[in-house]
Chimera marker file (.cmm) of the C-alpha trace (Angstrom):
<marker_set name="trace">
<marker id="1" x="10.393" y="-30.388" z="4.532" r="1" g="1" b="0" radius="0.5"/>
<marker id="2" x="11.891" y="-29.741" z="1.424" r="1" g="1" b="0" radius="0.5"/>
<marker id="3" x="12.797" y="-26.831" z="0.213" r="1" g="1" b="0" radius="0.5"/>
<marker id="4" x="12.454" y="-24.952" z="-3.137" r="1" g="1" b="0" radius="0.5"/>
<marker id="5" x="15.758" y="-25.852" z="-5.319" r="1" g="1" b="0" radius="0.5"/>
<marker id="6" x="15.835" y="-29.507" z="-3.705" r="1" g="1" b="0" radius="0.5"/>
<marker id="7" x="13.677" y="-31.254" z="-6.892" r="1" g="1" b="0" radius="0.5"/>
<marker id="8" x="16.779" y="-31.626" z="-8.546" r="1" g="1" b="0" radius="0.5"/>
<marker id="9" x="16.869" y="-35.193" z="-6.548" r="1" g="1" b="0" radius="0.5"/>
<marker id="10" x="13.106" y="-36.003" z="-7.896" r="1" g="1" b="0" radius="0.5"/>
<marker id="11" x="13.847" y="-35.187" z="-11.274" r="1" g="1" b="0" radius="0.5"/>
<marker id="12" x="17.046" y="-37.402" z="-11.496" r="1" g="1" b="0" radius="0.5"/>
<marker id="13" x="15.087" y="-40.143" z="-10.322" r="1" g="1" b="0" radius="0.5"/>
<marker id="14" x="12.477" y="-40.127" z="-12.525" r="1" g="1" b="0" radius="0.5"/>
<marker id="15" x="14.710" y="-39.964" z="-15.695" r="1" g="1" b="0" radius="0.5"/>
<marker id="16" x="16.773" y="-42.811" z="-14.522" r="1" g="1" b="0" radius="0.5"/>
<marker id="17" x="13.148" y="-44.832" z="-14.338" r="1" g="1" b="0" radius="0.5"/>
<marker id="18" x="12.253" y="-43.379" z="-17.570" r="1" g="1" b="0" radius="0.5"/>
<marker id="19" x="15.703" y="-44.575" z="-18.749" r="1" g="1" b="0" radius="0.5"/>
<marker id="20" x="15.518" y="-47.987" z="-17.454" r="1" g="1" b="0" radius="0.5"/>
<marker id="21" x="12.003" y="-48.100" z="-19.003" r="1" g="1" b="0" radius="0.5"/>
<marker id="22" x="13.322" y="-47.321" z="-22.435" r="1" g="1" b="0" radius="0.5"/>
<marker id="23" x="15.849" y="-49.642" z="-22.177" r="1" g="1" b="0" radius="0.5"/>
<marker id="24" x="13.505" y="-52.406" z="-21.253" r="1" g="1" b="0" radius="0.5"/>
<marker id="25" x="11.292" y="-51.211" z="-24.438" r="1" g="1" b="0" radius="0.5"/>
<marker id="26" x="13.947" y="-51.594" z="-26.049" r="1" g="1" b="0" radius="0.5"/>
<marker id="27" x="14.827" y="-55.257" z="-25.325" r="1" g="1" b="0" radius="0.5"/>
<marker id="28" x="17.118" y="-55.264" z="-22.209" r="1" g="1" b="0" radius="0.5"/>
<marker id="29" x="15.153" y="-57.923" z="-19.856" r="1" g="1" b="0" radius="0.5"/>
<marker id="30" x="17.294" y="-56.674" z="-17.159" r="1" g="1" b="0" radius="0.5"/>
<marker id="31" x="16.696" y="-53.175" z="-16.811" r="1" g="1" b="0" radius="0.5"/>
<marker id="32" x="14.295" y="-53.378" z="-14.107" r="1" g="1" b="0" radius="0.5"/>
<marker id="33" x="17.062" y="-55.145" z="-11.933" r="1" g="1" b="0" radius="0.5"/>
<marker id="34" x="19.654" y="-52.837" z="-12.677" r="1" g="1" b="0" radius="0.5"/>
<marker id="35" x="17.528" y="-49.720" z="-12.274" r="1" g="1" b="0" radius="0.5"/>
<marker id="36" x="17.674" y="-50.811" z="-8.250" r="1" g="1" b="0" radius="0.5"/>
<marker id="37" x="21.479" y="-50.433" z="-8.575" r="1" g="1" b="0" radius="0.5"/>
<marker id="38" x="21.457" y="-47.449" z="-10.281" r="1" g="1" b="0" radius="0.5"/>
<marker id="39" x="19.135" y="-46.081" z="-7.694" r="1" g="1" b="0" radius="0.5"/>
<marker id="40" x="21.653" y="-47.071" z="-4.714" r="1" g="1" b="0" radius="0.5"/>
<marker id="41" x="24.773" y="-45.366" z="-6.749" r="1" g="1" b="0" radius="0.5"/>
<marker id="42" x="22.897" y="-42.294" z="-7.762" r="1" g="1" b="0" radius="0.5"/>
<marker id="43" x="23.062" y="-40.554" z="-4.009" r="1" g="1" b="0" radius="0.5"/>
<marker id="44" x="19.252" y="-40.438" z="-3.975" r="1" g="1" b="0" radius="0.5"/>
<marker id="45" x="17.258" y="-40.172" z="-0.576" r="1" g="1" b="0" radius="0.5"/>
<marker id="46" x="14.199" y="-41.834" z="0.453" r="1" g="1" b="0" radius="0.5"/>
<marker id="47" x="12.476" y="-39.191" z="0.151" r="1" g="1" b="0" radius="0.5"/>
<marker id="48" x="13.180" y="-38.361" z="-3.424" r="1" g="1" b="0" radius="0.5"/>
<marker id="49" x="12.546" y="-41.527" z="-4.583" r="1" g="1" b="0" radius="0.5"/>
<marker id="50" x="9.004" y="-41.353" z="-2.546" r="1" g="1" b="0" radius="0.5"/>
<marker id="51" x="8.356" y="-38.151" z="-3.934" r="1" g="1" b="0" radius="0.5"/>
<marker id="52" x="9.119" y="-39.559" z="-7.556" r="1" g="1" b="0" radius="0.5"/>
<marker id="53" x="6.564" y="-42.274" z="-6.884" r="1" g="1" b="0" radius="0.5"/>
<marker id="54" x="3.718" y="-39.929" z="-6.328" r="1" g="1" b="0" radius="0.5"/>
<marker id="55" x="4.310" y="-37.780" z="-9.127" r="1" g="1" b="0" radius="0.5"/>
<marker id="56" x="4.305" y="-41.638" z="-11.235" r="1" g="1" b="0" radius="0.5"/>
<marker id="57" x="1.044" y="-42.425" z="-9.028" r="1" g="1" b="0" radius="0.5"/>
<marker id="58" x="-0.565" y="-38.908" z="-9.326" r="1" g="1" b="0" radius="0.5"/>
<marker id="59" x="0.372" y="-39.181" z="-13.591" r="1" g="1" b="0" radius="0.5"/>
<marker id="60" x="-1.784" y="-42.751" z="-13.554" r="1" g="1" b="0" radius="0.5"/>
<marker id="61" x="-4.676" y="-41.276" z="-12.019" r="1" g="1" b="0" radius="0.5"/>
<marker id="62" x="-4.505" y="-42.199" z="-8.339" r="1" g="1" b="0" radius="0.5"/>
<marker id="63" x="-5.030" y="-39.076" z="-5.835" r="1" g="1" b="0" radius="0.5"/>
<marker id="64" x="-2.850" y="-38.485" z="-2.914" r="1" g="1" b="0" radius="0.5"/>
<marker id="65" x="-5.152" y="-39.772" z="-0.851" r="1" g="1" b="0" radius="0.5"/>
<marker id="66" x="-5.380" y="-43.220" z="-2.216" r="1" g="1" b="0" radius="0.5"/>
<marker id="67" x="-1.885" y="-44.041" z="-1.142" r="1" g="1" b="0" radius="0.5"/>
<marker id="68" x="0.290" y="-43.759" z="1.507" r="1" g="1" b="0" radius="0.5"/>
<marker id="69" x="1.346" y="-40.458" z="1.619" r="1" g="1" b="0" radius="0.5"/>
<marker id="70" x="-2.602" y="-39.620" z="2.891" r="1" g="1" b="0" radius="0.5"/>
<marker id="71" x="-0.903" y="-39.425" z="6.065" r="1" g="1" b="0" radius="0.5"/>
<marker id="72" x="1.407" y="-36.631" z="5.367" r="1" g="1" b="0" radius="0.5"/>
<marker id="73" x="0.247" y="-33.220" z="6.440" r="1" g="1" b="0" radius="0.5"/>
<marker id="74" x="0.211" y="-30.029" z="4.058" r="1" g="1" b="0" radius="0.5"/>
<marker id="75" x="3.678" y="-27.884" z="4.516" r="1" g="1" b="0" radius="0.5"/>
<marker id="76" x="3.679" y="-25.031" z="6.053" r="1" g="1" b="0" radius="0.5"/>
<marker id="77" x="3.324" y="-22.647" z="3.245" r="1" g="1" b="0" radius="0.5"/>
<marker id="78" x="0.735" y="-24.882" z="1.377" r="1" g="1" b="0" radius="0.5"/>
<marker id="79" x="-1.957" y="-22.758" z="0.245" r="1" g="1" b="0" radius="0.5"/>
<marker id="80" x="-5.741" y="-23.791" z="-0.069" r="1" g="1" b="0" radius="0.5"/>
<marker id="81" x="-7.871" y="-24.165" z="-3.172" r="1" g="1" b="0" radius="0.5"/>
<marker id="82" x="-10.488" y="-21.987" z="-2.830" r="1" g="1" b="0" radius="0.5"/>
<marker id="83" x="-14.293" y="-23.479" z="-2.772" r="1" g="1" b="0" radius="0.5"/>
<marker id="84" x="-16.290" y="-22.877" z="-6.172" r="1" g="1" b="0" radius="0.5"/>
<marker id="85" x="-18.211" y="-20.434" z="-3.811" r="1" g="1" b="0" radius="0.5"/>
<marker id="86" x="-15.015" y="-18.507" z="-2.907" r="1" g="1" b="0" radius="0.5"/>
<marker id="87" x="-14.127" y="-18.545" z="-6.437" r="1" g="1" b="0" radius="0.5"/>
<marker id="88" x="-17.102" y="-17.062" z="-8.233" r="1" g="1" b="0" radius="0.5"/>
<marker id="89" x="-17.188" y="-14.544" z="-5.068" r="1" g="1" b="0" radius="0.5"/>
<marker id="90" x="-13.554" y="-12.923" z="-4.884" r="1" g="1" b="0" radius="0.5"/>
<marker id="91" x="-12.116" y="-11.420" z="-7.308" r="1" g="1" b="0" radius="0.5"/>
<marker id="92" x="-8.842" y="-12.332" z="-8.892" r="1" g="1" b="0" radius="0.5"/>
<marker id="93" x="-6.719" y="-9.804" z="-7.495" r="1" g="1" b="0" radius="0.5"/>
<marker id="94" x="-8.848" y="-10.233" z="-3.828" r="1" g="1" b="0" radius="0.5"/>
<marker id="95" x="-8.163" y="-13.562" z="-3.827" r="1" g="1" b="0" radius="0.5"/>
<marker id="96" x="-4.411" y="-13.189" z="-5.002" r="1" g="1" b="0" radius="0.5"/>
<marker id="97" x="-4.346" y="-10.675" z="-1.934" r="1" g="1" b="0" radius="0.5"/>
<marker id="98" x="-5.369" y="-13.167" z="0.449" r="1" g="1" b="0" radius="0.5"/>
<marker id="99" x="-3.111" y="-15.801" z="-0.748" r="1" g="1" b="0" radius="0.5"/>
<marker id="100" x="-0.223" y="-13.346" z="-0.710" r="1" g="1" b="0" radius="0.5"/>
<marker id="101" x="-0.733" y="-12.016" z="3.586" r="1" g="1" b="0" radius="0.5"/>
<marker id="102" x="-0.878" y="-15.726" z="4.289" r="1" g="1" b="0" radius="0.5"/>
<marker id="103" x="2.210" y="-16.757" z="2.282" r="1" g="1" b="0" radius="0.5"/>
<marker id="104" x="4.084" y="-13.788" z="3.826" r="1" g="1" b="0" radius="0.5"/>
<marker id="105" x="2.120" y="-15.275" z="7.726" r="1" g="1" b="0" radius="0.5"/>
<marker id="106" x="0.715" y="-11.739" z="7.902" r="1" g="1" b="0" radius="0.5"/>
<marker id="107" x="-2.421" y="-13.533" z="8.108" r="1" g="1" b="0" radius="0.5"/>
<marker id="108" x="-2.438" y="-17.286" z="10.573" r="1" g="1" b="0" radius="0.5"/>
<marker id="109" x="-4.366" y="-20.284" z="8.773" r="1" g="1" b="0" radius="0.5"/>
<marker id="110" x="-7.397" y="-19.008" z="11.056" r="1" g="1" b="0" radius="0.5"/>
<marker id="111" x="-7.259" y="-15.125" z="10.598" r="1" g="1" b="0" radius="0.5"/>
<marker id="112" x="-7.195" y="-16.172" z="6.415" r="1" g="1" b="0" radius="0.5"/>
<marker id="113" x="-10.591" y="-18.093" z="7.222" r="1" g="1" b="0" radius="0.5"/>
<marker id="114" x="-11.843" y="-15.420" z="9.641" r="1" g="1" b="0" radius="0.5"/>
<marker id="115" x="-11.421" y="-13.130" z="6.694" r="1" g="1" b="0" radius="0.5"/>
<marker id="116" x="-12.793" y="-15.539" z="3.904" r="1" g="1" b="0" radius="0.5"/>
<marker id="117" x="-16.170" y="-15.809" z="6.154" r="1" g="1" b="0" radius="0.5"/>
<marker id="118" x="-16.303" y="-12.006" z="6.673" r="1" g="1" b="0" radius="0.5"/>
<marker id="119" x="-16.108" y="-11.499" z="3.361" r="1" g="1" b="0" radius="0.5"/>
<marker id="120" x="-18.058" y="-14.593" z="2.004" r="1" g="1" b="0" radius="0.5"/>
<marker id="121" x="-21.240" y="-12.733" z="4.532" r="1" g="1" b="0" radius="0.5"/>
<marker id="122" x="-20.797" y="-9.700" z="3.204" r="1" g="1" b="0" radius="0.5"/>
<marker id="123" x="-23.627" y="-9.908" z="0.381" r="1" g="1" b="0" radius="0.5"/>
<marker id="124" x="-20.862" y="-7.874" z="-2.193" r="1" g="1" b="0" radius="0.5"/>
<marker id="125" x="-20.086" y="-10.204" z="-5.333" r="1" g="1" b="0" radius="0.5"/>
<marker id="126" x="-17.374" y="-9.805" z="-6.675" r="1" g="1" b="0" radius="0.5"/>
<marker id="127" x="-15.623" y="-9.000" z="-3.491" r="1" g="1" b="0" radius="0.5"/>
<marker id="128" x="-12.470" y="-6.474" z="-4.931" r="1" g="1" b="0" radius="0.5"/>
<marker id="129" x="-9.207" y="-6.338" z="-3.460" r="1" g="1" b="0" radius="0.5"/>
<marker id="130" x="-10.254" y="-3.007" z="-1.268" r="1" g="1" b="0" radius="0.5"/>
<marker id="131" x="-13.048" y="-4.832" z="0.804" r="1" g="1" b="0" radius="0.5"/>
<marker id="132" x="-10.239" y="-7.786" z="1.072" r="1" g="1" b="0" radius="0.5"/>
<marker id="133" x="-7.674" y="-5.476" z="2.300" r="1" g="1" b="0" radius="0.5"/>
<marker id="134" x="-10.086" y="-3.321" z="4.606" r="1" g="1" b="0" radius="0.5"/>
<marker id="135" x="-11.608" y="-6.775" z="6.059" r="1" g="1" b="0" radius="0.5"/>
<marker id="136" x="-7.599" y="-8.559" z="6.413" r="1" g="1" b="0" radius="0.5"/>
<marker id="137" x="-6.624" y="-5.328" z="7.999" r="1" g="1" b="0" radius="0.5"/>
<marker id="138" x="-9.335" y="-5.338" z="10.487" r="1" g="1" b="0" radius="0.5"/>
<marker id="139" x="-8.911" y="-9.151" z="11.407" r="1" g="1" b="0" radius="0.5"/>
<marker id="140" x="-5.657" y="-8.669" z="11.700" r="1" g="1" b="0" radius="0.5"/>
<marker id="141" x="-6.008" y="-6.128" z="13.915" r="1" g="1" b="0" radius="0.5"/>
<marker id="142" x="-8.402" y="-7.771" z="15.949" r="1" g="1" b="0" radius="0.5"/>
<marker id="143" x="-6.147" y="-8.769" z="18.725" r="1" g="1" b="0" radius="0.5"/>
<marker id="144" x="-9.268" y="-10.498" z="20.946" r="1" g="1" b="0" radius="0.5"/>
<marker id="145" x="-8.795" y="-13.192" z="18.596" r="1" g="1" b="0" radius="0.5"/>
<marker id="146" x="-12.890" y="-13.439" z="17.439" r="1" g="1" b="0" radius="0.5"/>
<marker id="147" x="-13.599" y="-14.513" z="20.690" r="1" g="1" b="0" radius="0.5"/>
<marker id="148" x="-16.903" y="-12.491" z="19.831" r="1" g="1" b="0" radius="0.5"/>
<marker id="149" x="-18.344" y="-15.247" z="17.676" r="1" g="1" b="0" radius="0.5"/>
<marker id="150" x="-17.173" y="-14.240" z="14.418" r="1" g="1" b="0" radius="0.5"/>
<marker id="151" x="-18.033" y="-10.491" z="15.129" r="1" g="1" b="0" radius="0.5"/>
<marker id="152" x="-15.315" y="-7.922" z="14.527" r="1" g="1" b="0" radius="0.5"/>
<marker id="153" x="-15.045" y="-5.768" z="17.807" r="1" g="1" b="0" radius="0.5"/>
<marker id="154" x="-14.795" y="-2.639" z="15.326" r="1" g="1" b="0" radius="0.5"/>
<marker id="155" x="-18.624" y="-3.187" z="14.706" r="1" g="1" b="0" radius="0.5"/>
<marker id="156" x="-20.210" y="-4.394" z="11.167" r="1" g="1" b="0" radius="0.5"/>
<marker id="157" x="-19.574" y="-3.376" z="8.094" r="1" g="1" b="0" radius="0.5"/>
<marker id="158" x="-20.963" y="-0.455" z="6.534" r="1" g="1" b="0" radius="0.5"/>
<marker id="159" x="-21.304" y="-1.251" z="2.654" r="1" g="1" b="0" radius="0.5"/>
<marker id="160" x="-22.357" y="0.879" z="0.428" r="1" g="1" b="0" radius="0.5"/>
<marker id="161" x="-24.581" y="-0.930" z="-1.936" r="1" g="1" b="0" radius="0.5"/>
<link id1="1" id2="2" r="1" g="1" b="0" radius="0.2"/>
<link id1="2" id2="3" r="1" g="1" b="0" radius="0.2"/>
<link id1="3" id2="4" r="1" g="1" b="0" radius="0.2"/>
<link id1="4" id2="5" r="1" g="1" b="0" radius="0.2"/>
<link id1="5" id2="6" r="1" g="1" b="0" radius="0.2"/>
<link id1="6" id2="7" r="1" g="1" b="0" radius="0.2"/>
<link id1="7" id2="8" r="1" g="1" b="0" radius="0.2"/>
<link id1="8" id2="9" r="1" g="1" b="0" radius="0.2"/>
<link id1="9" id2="10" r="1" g="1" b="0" radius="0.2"/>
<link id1="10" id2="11" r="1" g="1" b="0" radius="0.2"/>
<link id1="11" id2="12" r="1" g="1" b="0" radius="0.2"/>
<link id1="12" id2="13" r="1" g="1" b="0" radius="0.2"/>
<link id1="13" id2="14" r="1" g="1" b="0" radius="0.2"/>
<link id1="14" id2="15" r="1" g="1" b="0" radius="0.2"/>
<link id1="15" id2="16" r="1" g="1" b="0" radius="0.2"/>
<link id1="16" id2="17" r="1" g="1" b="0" radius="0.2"/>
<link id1="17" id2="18" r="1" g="1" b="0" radius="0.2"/>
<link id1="18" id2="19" r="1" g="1" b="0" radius="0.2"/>
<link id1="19" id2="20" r="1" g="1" b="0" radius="0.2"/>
<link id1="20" id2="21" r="1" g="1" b="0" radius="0.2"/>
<link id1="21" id2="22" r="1" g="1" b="0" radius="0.2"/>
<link id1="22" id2="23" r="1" g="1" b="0" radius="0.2"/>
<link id1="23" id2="24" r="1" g="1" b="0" radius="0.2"/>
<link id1="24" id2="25" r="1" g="1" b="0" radius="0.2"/>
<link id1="25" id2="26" r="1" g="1" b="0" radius="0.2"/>
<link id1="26" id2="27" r="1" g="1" b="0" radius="0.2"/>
<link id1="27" id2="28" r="1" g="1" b="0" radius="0.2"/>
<link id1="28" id2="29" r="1" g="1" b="0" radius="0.2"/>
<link id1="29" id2="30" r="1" g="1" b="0" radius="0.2"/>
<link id1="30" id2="31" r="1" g="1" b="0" radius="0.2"/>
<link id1="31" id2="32" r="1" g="1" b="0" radius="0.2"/>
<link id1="32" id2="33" r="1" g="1" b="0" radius="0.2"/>
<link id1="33" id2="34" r="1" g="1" b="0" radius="0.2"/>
<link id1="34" id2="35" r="1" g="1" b="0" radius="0.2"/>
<link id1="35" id2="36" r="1" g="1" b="0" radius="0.2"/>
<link id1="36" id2="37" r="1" g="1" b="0" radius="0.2"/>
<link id1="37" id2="38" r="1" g="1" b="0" radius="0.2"/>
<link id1="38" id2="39" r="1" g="1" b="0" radius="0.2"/>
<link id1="39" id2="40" r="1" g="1" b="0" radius="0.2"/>
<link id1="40" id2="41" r="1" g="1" b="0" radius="0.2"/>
<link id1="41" id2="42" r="1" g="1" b="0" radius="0.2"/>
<link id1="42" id2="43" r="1" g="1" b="0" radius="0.2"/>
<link id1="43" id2="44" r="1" g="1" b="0" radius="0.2"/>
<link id1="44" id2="45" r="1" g="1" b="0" radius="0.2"/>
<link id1="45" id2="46" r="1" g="1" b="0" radius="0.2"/>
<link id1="46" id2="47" r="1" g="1" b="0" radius="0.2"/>
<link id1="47" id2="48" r="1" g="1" b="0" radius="0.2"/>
<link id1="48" id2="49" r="1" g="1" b="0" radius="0.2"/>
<link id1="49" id2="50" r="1" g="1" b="0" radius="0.2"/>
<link id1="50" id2="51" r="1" g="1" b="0" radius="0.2"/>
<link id1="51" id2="52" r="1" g="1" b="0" radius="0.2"/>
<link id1="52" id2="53" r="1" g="1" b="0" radius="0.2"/>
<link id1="53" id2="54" r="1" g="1" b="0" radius="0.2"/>
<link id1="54" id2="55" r="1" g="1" b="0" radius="0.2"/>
<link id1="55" id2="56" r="1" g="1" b="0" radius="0.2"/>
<link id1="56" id2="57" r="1" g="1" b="0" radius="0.2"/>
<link id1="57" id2="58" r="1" g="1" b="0" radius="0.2"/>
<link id1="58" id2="59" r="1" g="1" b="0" radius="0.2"/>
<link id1="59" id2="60" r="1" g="1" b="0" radius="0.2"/>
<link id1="60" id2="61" r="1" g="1" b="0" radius="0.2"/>
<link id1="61" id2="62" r="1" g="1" b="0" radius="0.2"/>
<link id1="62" id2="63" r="1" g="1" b="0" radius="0.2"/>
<link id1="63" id2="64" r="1" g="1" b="0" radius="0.2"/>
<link id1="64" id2="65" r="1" g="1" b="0" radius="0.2"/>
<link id1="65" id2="66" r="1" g="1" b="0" radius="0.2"/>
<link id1="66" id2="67" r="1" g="1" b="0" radius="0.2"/>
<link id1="67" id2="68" r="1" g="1" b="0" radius="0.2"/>
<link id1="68" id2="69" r="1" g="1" b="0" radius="0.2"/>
<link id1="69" id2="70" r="1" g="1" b="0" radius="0.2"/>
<link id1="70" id2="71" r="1" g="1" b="0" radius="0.2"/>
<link id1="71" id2="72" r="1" g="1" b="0" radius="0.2"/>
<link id1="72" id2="73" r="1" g="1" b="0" radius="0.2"/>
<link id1="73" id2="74" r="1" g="1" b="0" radius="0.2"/>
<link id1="74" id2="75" r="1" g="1" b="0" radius="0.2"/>
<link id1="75" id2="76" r="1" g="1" b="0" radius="0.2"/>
<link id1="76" id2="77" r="1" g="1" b="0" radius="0.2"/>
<link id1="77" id2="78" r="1" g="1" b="0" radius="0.2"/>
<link id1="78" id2="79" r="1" g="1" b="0" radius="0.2"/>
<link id1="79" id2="80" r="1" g="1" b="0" radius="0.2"/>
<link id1="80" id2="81" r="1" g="1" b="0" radius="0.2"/>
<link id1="81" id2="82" r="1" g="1" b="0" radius="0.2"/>
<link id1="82" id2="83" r="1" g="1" b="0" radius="0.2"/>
<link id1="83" id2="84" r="1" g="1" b="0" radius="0.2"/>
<link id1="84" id2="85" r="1" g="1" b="0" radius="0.2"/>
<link id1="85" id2="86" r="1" g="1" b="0" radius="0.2"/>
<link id1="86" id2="87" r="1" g="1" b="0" radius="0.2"/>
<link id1="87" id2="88" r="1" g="1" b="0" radius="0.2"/>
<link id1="88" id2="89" r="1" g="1" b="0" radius="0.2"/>
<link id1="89" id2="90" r="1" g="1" b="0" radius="0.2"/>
<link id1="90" id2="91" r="1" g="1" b="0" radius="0.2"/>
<link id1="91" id2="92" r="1" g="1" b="0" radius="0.2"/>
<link id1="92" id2="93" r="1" g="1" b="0" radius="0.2"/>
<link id1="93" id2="94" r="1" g="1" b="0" radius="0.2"/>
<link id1="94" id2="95" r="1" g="1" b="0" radius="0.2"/>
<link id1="95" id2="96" r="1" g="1" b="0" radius="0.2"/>
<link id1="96" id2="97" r="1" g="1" b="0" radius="0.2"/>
<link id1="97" id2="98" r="1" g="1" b="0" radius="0.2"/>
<link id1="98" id2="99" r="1" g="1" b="0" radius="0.2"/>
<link id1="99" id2="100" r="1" g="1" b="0" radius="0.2"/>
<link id1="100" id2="101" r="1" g="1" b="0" radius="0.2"/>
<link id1="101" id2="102" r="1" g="1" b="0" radius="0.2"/>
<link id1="102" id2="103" r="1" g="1" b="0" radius="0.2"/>
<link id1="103" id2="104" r="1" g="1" b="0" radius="0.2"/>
<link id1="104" id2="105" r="1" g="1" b="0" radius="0.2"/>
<link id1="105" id2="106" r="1" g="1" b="0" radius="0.2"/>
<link id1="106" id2="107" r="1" g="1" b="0" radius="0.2"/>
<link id1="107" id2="108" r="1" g="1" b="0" radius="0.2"/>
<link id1="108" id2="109" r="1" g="1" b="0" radius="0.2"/>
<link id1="109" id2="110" r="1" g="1" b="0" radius="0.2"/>
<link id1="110" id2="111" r="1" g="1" b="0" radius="0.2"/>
<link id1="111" id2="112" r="1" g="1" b="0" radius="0.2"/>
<link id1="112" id2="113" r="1" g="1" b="0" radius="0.2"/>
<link id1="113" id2="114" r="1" g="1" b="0" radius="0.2"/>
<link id1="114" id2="115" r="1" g="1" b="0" radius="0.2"/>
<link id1="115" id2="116" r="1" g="1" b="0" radius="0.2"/>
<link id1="116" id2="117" r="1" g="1" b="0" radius="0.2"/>
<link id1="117" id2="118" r="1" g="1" b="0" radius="0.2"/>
<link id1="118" id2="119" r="1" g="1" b="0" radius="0.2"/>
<link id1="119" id2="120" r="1" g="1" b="0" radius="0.2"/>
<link id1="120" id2="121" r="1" g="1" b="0" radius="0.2"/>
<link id1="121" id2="122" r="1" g="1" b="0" radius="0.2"/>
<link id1="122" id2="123" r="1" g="1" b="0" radius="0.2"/>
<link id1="123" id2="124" r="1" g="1" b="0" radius="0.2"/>
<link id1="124" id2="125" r="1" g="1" b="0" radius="0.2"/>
<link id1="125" id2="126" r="1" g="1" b="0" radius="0.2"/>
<link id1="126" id2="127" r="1" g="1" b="0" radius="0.2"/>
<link id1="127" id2="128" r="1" g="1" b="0" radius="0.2"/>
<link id1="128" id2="129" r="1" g="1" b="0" radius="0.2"/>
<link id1="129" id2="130" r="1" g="1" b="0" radius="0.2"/>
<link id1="130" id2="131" r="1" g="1" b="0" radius="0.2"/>
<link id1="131" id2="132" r="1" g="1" b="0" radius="0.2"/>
<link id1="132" id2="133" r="1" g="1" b="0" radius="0.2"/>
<link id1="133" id2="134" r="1" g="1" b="0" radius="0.2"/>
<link id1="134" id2="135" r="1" g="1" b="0" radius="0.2"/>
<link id1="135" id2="136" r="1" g="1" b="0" radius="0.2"/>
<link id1="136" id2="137" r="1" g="1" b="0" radius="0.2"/>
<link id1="137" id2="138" r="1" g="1" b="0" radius="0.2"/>
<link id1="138" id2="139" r="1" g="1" b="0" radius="0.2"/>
<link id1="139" id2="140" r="1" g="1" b="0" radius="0.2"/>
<link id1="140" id2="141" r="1" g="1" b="0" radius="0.2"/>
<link id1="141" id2="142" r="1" g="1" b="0" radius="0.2"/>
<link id1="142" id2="143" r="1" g="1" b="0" radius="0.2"/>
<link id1="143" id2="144" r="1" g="1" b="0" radius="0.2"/>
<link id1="144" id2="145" r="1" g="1" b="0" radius="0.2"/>
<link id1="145" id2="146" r="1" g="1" b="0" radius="0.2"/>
<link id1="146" id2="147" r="1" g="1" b="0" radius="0.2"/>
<link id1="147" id2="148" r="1" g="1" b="0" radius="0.2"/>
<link id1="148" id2="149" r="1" g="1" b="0" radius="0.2"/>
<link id1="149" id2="150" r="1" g="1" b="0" radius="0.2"/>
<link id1="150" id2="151" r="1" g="1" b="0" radius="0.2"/>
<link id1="151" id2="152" r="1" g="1" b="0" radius="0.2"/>
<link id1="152" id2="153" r="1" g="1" b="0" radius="0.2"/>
<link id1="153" id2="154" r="1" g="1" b="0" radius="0.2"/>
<link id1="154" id2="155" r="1" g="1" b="0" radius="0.2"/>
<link id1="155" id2="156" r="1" g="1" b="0" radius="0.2"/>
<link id1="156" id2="157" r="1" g="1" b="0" radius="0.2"/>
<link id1="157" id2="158" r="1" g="1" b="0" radius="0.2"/>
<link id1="158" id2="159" r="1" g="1" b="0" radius="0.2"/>
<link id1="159" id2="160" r="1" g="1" b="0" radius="0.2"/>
<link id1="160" id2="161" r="1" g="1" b="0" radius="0.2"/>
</marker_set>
């Protein structure tokens, strides 16, 4: 996976195509074949220059999924977009709760959807950031793993309405 700081190979990549582009533009009819050889000499892996062409593909329109890369799976730290539903339901500073215990794995990819359907079924709109940190506290604490069917083993929740 690639870390954080590692673009620096994407980046170069795409302004030596932009480069070649321009010079093309410009009249050099053999920019395109020279742009290869630049490519070779410029120390850049195949997985910068793959990464490059999605960000060309996902600029023209095409989604991830229409091209090869559908097969990759999300990184470890990719976060979800939330639903329209989840949006209009959690607050701002809920949701930015949420997405920070999962970033920091204080909540597993299952405990953070444990805790979006507890709190999605809880009737409260907007759901505020005390409900969210009462509700990820409890599943987190829930060490039976929901094997209850959903239920939290420290009974429902009393709301006050």
């Amino acid at each position: 996976m690639r870390d954080d700081d590692s673009n620096e190979g994407v980046l170069r990549a795409l302004r030596l195509i932009a480069e070649h582009l321009e010079q093309f533009l410009d009249g050099d009819e053999m920019a395109f074949e020279t742009l290869g050889e630049v490519l070779d000499e410029g120390r850049l892996t195949a997985e910068d220059l793959q990464s490059a062409a999605l960000v060309l593909r996902s600029l023209g329109g095409e989604s991830p999924g229409d091209g090869a890369s559908a097969h990759y799976a999300p990184g470890k730290h990719a976060l979800r977009v939330p639903s329209a539903e989840e949006r209009d339901s959690l607050s701002p500073e809920a949701w930015g709760y949420l997405l920070d215990l999962r970033r920091r794995d204080a909540l597993d990819a299952e405990q953070f959807e444990r805790v979006l359907d507890l709190l999605m079924r809880s009737g409260v709109r907007p759901v505020g950031i005390d409900l969210a940190r009462e509700t990820a506290a409890r599943v987190a604490l829930d060490v039976r793993g929901g094997e209850d069917g959903g239920e939290s083993r420290h009974g429902e929740f009393d709301l006050a309405n």
